[in-house]
Backbone of each chain as ProteinMPNN parsed JSONL, in Angstrom:
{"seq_chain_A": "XXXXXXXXXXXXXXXXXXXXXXXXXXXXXXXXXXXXXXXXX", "coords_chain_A": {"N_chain_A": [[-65.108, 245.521, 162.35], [-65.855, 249.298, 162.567], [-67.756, 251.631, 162.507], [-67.294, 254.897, 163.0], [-67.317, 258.288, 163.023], [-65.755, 259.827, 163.513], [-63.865, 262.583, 163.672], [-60.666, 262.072, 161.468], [-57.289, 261.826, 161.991], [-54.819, 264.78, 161.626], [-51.588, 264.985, 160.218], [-48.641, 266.329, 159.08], [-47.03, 264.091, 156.721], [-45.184, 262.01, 155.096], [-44.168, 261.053, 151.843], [-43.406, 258.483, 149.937], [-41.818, 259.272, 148.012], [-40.713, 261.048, 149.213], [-41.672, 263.883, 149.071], [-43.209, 265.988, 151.211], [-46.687, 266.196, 152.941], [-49.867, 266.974, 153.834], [-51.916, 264.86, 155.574], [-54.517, 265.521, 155.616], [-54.61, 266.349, 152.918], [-54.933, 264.385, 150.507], [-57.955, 263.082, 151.141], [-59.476, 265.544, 150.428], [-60.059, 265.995, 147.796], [-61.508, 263.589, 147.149], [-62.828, 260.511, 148.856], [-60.515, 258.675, 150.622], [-58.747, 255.39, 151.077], [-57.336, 254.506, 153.787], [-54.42, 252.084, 154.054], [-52.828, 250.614, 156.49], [-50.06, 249.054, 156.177], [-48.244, 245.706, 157.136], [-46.154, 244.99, 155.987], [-43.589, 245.284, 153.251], [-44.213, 244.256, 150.235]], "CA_chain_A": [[-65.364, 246.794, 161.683], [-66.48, 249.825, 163.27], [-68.208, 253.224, 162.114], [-67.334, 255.594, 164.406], [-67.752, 259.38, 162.443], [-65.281, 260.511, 164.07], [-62.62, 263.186, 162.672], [-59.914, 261.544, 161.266], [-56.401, 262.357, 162.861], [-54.433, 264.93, 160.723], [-50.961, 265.564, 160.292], [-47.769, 266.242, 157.959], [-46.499, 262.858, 156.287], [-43.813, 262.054, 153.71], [-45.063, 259.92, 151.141], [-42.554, 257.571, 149.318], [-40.866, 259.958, 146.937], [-39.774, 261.95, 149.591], [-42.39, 265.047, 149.414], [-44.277, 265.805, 152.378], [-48.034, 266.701, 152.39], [-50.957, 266.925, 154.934], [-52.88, 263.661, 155.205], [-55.889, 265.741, 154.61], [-54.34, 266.721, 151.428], [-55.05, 263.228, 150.037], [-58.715, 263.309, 151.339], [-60.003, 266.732, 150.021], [-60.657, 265.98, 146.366], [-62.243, 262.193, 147.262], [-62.242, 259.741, 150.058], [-59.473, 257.714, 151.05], [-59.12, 254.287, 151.723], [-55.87, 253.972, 154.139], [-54.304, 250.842, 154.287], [-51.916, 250.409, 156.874], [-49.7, 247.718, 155.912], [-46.833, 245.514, 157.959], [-44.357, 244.437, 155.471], [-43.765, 245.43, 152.135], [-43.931, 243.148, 149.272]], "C_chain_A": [[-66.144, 247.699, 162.621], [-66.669, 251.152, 162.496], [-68.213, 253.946, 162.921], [-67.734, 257.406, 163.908], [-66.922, 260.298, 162.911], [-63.826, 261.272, 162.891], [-60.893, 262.547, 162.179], [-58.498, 262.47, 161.396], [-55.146, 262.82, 161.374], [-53.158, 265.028, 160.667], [-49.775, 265.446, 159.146], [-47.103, 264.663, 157.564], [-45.535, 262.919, 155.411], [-43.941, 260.891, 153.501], [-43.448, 259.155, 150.31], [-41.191, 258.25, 148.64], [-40.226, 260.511, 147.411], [-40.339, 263.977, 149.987], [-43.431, 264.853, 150.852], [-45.427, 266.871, 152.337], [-48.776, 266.589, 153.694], [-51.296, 265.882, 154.76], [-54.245, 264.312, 154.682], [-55.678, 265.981, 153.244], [-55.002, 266.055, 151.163], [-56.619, 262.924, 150.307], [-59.716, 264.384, 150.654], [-60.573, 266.429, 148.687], [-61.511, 264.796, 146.264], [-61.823, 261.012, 148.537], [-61.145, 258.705, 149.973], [-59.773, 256.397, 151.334], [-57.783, 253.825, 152.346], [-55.935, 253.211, 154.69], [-53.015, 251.411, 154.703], [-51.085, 248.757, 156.771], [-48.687, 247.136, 157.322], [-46.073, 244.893, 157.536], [-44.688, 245.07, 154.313], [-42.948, 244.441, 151.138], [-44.759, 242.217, 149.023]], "O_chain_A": [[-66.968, 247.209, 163.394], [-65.721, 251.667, 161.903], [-69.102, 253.86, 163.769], [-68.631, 257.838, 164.633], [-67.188, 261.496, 162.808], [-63.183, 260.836, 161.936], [-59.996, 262.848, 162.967], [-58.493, 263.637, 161.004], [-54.694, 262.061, 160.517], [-53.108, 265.517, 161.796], [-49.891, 264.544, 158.316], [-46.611, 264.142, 158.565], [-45.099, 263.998, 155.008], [-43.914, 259.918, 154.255], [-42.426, 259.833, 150.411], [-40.009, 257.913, 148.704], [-39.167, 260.843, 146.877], [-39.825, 264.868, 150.663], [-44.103, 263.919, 151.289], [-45.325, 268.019, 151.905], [-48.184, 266.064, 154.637], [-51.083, 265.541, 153.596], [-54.923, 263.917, 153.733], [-56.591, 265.806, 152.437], [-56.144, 266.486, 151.329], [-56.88, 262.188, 149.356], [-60.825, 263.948, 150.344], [-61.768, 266.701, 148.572], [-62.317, 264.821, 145.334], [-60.693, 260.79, 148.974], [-61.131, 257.923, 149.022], [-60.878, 256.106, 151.79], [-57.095, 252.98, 151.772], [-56.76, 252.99, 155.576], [-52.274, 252.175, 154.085], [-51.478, 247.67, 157.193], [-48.414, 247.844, 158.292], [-45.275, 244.221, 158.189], [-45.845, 245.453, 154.14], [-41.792, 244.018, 151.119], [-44.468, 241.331, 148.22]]}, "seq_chain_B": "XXXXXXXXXXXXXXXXXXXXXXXXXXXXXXXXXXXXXXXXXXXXXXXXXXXXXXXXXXXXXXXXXXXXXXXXXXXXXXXXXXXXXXXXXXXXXXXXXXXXXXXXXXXXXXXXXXXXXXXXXXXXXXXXXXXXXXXXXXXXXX", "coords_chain_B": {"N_chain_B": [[-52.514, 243.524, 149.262], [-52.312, 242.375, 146.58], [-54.813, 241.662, 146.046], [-56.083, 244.405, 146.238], [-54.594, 245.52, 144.078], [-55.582, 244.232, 142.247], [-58.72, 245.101, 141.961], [-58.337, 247.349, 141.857], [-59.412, 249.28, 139.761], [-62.157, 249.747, 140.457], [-61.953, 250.712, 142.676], [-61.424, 252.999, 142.049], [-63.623, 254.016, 140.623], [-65.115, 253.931, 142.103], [-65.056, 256.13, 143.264], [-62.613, 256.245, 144.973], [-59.68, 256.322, 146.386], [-56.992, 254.68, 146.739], [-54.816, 254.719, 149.163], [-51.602, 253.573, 150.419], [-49.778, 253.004, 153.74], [-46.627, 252.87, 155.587], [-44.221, 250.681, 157.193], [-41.761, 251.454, 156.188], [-38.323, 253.528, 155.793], [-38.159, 255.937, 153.833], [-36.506, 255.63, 151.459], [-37.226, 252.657, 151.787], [-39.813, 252.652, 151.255], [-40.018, 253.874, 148.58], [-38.263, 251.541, 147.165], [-39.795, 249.39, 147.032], [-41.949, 250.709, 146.013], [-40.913, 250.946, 143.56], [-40.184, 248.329, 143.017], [-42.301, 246.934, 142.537], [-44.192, 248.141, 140.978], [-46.129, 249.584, 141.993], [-49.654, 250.884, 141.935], [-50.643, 252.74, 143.854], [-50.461, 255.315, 146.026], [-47.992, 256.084, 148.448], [-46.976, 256.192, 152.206], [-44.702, 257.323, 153.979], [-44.102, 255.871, 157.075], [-41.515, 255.253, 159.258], [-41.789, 256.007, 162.687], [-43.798, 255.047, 162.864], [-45.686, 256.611, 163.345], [-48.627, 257.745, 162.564], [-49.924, 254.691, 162.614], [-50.071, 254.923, 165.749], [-51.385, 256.797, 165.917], [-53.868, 256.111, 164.735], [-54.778, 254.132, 166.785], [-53.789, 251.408, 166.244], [-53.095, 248.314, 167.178], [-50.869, 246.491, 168.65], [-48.793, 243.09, 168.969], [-47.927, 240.732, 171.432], [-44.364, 239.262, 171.557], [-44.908, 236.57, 172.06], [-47.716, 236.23, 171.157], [-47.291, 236.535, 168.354], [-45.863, 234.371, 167.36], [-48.07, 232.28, 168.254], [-49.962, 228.962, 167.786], [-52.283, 229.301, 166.881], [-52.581, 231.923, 165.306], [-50.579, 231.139, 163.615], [-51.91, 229.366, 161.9], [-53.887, 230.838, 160.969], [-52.821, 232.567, 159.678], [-51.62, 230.62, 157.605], [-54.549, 230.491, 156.84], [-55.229, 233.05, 155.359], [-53.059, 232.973, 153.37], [-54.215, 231.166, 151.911], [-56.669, 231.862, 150.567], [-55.157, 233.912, 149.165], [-53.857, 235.933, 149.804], [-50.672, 237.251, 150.395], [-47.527, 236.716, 152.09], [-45.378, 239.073, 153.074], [-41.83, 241.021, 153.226], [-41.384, 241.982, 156.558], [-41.148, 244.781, 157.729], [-40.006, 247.31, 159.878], [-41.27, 247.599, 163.264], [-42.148, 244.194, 163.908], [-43.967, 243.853, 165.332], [-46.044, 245.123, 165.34], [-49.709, 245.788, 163.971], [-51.634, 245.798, 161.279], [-54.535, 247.538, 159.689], [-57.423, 249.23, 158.319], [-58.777, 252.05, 157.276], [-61.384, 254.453, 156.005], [-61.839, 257.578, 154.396], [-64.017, 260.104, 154.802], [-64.132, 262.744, 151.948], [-64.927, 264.598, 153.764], [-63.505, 264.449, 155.866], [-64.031, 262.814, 158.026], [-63.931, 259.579, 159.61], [-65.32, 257.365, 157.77], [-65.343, 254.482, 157.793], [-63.663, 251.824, 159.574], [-60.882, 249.517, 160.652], [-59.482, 247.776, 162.999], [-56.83, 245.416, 163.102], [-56.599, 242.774, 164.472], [-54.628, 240.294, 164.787], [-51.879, 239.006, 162.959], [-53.106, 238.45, 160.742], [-55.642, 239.092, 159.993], [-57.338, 240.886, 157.618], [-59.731, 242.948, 156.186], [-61.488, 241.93, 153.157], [-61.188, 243.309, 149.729], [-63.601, 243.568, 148.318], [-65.611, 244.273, 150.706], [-64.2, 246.576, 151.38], [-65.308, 248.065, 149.526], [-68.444, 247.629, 149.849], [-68.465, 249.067, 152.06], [-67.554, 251.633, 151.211], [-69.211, 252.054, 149.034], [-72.109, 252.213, 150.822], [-71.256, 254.519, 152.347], [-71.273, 256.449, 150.582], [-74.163, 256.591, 150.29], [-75.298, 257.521, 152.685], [-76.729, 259.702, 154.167], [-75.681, 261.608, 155.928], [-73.653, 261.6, 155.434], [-73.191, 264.538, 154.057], [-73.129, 264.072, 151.081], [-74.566, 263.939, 147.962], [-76.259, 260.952, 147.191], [-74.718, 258.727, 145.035], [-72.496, 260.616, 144.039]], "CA_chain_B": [[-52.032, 244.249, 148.395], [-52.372, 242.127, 145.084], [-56.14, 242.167, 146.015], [-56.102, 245.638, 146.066], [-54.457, 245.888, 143.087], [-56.586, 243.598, 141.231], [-60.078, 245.94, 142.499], [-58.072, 249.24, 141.733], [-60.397, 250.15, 138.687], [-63.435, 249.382, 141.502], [-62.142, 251.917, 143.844], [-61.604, 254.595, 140.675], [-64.98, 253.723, 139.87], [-66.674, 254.361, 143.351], [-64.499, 257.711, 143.718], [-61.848, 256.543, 146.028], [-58.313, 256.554, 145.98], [-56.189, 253.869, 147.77], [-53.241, 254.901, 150.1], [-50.574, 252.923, 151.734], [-48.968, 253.684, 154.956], [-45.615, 251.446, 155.54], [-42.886, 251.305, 158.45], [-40.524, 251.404, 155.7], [-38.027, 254.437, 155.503], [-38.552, 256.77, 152.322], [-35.577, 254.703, 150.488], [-37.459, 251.222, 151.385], [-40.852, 252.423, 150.854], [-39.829, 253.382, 146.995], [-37.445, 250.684, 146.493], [-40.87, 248.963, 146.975], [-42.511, 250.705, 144.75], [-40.296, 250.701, 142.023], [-40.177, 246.697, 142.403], [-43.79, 246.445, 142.399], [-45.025, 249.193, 140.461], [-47.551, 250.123, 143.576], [-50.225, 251.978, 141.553], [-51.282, 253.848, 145.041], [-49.733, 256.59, 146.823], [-47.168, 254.646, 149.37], [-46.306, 257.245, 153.164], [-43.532, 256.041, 154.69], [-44.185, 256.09, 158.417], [-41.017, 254.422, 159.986], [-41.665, 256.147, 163.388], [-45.544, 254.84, 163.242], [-46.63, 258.372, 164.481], [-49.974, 257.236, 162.422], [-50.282, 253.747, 163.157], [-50.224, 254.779, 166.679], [-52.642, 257.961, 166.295], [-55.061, 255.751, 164.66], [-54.864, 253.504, 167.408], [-53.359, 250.079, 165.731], [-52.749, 247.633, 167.987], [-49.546, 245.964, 168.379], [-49.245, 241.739, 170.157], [-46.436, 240.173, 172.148], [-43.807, 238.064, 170.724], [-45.721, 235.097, 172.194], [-48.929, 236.086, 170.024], [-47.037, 236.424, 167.155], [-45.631, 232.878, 167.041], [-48.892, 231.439, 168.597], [-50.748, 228.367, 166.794], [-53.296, 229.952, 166.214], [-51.544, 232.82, 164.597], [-49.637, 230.487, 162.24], [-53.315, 228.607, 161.282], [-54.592, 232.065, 160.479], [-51.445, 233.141, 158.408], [-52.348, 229.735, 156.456], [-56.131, 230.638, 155.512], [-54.923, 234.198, 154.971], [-52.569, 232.72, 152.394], [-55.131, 229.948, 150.824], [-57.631, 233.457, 150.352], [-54.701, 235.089, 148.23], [-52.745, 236.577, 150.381], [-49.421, 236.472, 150.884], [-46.278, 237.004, 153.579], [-43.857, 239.918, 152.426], [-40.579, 241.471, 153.684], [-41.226, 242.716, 157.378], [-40.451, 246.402, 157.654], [-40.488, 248.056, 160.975], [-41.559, 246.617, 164.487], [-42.929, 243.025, 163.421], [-45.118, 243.539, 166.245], [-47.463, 245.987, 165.146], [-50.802, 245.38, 163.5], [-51.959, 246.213, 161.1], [-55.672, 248.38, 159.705], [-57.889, 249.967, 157.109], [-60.072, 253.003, 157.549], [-61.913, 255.425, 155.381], [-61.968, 258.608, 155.228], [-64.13, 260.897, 153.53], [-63.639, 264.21, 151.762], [-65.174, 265.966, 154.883], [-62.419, 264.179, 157.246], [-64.695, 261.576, 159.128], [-63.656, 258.624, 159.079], [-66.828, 256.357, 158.102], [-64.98, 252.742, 158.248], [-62.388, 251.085, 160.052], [-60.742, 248.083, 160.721], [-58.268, 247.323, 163.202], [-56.622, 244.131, 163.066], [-56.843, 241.762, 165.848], [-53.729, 239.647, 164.281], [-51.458, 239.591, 161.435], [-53.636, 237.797, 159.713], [-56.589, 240.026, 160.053], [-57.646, 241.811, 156.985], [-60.604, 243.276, 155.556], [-61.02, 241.811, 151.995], [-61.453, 244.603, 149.28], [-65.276, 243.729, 148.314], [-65.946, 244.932, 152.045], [-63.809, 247.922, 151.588], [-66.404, 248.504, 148.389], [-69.679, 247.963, 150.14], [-68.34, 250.456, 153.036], [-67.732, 253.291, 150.434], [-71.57, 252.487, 148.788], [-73.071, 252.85, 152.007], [-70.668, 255.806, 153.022], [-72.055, 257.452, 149.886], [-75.774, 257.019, 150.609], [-75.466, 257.932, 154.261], [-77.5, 261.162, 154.367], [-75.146, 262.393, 157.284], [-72.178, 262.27, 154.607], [-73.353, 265.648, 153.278], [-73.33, 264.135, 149.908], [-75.584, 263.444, 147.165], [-76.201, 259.694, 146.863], [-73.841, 258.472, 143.294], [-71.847, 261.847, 143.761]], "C_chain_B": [[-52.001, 243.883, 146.861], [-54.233, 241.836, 144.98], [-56.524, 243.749, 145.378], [-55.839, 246.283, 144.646], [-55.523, 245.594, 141.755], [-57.93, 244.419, 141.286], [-59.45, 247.54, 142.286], [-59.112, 249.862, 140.765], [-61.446, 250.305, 139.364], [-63.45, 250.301, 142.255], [-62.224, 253.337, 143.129], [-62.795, 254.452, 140.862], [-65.916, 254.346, 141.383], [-65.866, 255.533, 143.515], [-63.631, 257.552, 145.153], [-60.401, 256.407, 145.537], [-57.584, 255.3, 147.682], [-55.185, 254.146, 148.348], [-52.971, 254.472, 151.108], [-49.782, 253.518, 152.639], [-48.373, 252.669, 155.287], [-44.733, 251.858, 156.647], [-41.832, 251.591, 157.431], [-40.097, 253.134, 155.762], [-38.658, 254.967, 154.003], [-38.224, 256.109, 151.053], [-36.703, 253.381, 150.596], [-38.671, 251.591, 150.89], [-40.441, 252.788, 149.08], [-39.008, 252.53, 146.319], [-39.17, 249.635, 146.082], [-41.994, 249.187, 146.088], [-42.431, 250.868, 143.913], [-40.445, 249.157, 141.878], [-41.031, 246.186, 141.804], [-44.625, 246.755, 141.529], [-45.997, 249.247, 140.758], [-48.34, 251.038, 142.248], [-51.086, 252.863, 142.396], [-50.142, 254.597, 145.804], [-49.308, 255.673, 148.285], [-46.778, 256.423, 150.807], [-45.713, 256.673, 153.821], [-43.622, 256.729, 156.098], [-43.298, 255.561, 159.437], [-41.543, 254.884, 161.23], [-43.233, 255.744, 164.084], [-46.058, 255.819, 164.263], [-47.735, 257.653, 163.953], [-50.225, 255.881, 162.572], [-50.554, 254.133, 164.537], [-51.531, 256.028, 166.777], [-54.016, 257.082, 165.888], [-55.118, 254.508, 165.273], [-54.956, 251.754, 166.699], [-52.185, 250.003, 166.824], [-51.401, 246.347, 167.816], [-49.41, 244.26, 169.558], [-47.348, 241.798, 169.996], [-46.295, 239.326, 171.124], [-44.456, 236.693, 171.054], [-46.754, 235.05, 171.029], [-48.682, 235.642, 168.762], [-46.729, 234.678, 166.447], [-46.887, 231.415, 167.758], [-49.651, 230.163, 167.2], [-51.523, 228.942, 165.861], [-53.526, 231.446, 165.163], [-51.239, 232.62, 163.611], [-50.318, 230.031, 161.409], [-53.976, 230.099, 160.787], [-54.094, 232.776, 159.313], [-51.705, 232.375, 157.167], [-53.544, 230.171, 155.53], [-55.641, 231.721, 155.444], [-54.305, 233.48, 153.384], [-53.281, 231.548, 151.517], [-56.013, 231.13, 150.442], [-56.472, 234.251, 149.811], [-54.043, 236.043, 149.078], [-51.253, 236.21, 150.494], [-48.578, 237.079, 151.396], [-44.961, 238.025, 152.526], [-43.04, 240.299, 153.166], [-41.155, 241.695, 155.24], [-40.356, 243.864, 157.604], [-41.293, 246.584, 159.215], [-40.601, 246.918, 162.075], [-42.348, 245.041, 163.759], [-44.538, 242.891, 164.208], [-46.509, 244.209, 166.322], [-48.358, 245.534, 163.798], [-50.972, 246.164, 162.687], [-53.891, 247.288, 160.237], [-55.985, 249.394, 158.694], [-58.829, 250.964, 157.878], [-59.941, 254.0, 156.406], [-62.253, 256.351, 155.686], [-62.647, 259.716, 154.213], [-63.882, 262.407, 152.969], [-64.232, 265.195, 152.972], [-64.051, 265.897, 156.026], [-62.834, 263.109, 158.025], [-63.819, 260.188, 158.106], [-65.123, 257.569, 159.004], [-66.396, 254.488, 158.151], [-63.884, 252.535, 158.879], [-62.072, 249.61, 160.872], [-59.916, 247.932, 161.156], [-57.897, 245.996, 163.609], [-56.118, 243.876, 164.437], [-56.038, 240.529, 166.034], [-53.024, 240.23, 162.912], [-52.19, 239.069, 160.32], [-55.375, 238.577, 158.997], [-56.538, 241.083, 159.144], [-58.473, 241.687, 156.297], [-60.459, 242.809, 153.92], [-61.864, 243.202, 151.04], [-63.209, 244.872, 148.956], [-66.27, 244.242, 149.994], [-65.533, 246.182, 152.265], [-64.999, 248.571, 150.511], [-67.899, 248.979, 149.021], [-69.43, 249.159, 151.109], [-68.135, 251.777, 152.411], [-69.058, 253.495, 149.799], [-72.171, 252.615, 150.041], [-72.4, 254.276, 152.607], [-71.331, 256.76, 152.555], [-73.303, 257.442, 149.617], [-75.536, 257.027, 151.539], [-75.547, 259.411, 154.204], [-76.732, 262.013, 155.14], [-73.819, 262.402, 156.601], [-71.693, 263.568, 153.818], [-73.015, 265.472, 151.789], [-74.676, 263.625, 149.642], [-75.231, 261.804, 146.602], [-75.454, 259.128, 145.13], [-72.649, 259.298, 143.08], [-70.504, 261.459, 144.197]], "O_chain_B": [[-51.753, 244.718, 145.991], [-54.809, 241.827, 143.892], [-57.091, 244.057, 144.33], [-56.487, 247.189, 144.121], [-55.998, 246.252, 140.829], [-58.372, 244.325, 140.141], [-60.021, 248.605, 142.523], [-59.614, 250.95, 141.05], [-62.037, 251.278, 138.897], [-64.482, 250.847, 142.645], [-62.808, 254.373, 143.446], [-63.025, 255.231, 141.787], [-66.975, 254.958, 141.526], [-66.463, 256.106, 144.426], [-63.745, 258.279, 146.139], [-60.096, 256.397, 144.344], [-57.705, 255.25, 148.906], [-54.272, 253.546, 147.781], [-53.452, 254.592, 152.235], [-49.117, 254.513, 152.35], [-48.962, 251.594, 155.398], [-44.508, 253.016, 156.999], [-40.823, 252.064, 157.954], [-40.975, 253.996, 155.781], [-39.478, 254.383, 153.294], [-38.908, 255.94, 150.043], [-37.117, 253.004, 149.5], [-38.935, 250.913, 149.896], [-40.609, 251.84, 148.313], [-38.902, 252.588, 145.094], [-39.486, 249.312, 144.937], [-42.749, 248.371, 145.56], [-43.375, 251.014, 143.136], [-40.783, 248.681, 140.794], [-40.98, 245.348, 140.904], [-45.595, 246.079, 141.189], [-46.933, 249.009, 139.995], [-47.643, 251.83, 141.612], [-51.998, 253.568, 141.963], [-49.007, 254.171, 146.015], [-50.001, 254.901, 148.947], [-46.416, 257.512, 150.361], [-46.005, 255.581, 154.31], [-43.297, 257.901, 156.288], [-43.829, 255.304, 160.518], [-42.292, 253.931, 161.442], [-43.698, 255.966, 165.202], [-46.564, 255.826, 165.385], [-48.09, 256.765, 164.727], [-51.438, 255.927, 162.777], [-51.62, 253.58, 164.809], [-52.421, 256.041, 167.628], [-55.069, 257.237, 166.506], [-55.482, 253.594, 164.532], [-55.977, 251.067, 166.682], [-51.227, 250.669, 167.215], [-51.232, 245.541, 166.901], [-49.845, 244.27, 170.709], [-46.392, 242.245, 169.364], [-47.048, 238.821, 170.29], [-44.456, 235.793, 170.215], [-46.772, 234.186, 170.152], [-49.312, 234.812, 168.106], [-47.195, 234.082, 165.476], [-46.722, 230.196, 167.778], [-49.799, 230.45, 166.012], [-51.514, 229.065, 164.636], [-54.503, 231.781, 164.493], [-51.369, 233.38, 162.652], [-49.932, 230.018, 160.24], [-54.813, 229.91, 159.904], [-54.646, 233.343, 158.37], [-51.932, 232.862, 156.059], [-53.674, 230.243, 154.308], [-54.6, 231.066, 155.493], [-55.029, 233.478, 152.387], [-52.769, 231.138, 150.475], [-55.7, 231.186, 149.253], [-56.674, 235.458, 149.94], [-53.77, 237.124, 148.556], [-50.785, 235.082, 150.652], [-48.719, 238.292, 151.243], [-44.104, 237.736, 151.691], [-43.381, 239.924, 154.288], [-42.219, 241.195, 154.876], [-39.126, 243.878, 157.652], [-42.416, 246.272, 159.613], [-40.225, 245.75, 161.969], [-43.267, 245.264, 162.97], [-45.596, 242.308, 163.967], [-47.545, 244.018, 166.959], [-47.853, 245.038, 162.79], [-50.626, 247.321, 162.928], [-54.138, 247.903, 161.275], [-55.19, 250.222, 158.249], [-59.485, 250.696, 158.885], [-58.879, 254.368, 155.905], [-62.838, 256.568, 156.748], [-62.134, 260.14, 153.178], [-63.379, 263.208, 153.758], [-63.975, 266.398, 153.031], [-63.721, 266.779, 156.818], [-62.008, 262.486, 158.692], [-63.416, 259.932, 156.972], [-65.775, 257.15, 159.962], [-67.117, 253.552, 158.496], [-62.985, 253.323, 158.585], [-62.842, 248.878, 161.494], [-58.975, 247.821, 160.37], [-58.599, 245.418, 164.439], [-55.457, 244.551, 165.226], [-56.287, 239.733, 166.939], [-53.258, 241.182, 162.168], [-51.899, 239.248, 159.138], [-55.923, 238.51, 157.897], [-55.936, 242.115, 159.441], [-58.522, 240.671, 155.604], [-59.459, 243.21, 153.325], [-62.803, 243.881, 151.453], [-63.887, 245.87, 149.201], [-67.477, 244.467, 150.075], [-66.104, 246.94, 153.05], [-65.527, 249.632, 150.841], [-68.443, 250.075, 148.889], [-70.12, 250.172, 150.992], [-68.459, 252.843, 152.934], [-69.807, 254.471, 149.846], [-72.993, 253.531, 150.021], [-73.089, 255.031, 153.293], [-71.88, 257.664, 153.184], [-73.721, 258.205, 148.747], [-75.358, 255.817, 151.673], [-74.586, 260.18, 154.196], [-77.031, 263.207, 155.103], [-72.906, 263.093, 157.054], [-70.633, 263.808, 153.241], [-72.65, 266.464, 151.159], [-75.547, 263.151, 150.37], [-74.302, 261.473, 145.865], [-76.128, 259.389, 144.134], [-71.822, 258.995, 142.219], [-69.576, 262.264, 144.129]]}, "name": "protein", "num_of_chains": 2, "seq": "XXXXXXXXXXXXXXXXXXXXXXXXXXXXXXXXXXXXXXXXXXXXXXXXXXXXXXXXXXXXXXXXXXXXXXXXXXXXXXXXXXXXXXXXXXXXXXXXXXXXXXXXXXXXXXXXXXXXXXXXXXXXXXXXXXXXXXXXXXXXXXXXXXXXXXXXXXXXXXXXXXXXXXXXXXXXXXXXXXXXXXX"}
């Protein structure tokens, strides 16, 4: 684990459904906790 | 991910919001979460632009099939985890980080195997200390 404070890297995504959003979008109203996964299921 | 699920009222509760980032296309990431009924926001990253911006680290095919690899995969899966589909490069790692409403990121975690992951009572204490850290420009509870 590391705390680093550093700005977290922003850019357009496309979330599951098919809409695409800012990552800060998802940030702005409360913090995030992204989990990068490597399989699904 | 069935951790996660199980601690979802935990992360409501401290004011966070859980979101997955998957190699799957658009189609696999919601076939996925129609199967599952994911109750977090799923971004389908096949081209791992963000895995690679937030610097997640990816091992050789040797690593992957190393002993010690396969013994790790084990206690992963005796601790409640367990082995799903592979989507995307097999070879990339993967990593948690937090991020708060100003943009910093105040935790992260990049995995050092596939077996390597933060369990969720660690993702918990890192959002209570995020939100008393005086330098988060919040108010401690807020």
């Amino acid at each position: 684990m590391s705390k680093n404070n550093n700005k977290a890297f922003d850019a357009k995504v496309m979330m599951g459904d098919g809409t695409e959003l800012f990552l800060s979008e998802l940030w702005k109203k409360q913090a995030i906790v992204l989990v990068f996964l490597r399989h699904l299921g | 991910m069935a951790q996660l699920r199980q601690k979802k009222q935990r992360f409501d509760q401290a004011g966070a919001q859980v979101v997955l980032v998957s190699m799957g296309t658009p189609e696999e990431s919601a076939a996925f979460e129609m199967k599952f009924n994911i109750p977090f926001p799923l971004i389908s990253d096949p081209k791992r632009q963000l895995y690679q911006a937030f610097g997640l680290k990816q091992i050789s095919g040797l690593e992957l099939i190393s002993p010690s690899v396969a013994f790790k995969g084990l206690l992963a899966m005796s601790k409640g985890h367990t082995i799903g589909m592979p989507v995307g490069d097999i070879r990339q790692l993967s990593g948690v980080f937090i991020i708060n409403p100003d943009g910093r990121i105040v935790y992260s975690h990049v995995a050092s195997d596939p077996s390597d992951h933060p369990d969720p009572d660690t993702l918990l204490n890192a959002l209570k200390a995020a939100d008393q850290d005086p330098s988060s420009g919040k108010e401690p509870g807020n």
